[in-house]
C-alpha positions in Angstrom: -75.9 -66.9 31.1 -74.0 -63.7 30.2 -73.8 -62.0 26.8 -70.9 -63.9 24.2 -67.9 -61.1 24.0 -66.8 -60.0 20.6 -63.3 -59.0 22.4 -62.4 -62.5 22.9 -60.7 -64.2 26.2 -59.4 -62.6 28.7 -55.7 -62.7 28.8 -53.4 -60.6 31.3 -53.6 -56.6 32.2 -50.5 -55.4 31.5 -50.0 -51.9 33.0 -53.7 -49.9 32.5 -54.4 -52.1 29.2 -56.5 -55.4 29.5 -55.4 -58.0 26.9 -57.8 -60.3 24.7 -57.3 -63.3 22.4 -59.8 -63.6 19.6 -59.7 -67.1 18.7 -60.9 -68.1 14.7 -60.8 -71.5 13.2 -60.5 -71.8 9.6 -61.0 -74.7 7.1 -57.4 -77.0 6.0 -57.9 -80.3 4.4 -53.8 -80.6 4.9 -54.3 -80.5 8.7 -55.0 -84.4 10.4 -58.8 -82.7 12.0 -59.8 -80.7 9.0 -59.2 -77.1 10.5 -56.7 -74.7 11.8 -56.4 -72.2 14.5 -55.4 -68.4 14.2 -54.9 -66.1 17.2 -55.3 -62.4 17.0 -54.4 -60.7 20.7 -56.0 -57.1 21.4 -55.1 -54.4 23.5 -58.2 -52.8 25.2 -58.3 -49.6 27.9 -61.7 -49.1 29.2 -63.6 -51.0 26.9 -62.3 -49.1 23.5 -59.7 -51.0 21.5 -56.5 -50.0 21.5 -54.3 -52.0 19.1 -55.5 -55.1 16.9 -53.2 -57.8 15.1 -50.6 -59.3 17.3 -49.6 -62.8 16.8 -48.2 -63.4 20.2 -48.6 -62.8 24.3 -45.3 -61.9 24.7 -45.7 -58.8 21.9 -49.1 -57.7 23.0 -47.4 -57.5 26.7 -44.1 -55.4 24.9 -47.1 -53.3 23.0 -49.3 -52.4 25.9 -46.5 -51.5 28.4 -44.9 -49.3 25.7 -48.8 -47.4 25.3 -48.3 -44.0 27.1 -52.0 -42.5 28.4 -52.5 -38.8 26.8 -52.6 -37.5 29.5 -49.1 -38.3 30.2 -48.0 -37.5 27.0 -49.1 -33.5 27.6 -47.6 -33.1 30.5 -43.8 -34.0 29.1 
């Protein structure tokens, strides 16, 4: 068995990023099973973490094609 990831699940690479969703559950006596789901997507390049708070696939997707690498951003 391999190592649990503190990144999260796997998700889509979107241009030279890798995105994760970091699934947490949280206590709610108002829901009908006693707990409720937040989901926090990641942008990651090589392993270092890139951008952190997203609520959605769609934005994280927007974000990470939008990232420009530095070394692009000298040459212009």
């Amino acid at each position: 068995m391999g190592k649990p990831s503190s990144k999260g699940k796997y998700v889509v690479k979107a241009g030279l990023n890798d995105i994760y969703v970091l699934a947490t559950s949280k206590p709610d006596t108002t829901k009908k099973h006693g707990y409720s789901m937040t989901y926090d997507f990641r942008i990651y390049k090589n392993g270092k973490l890139i951008e952190k708070g997203l609520k959605s696939r769609d934005a994280a997707v927007a974000k990470a094609l939008t990232i420009v690498p530095s070394k692009q951003k000298q040459k212009a």
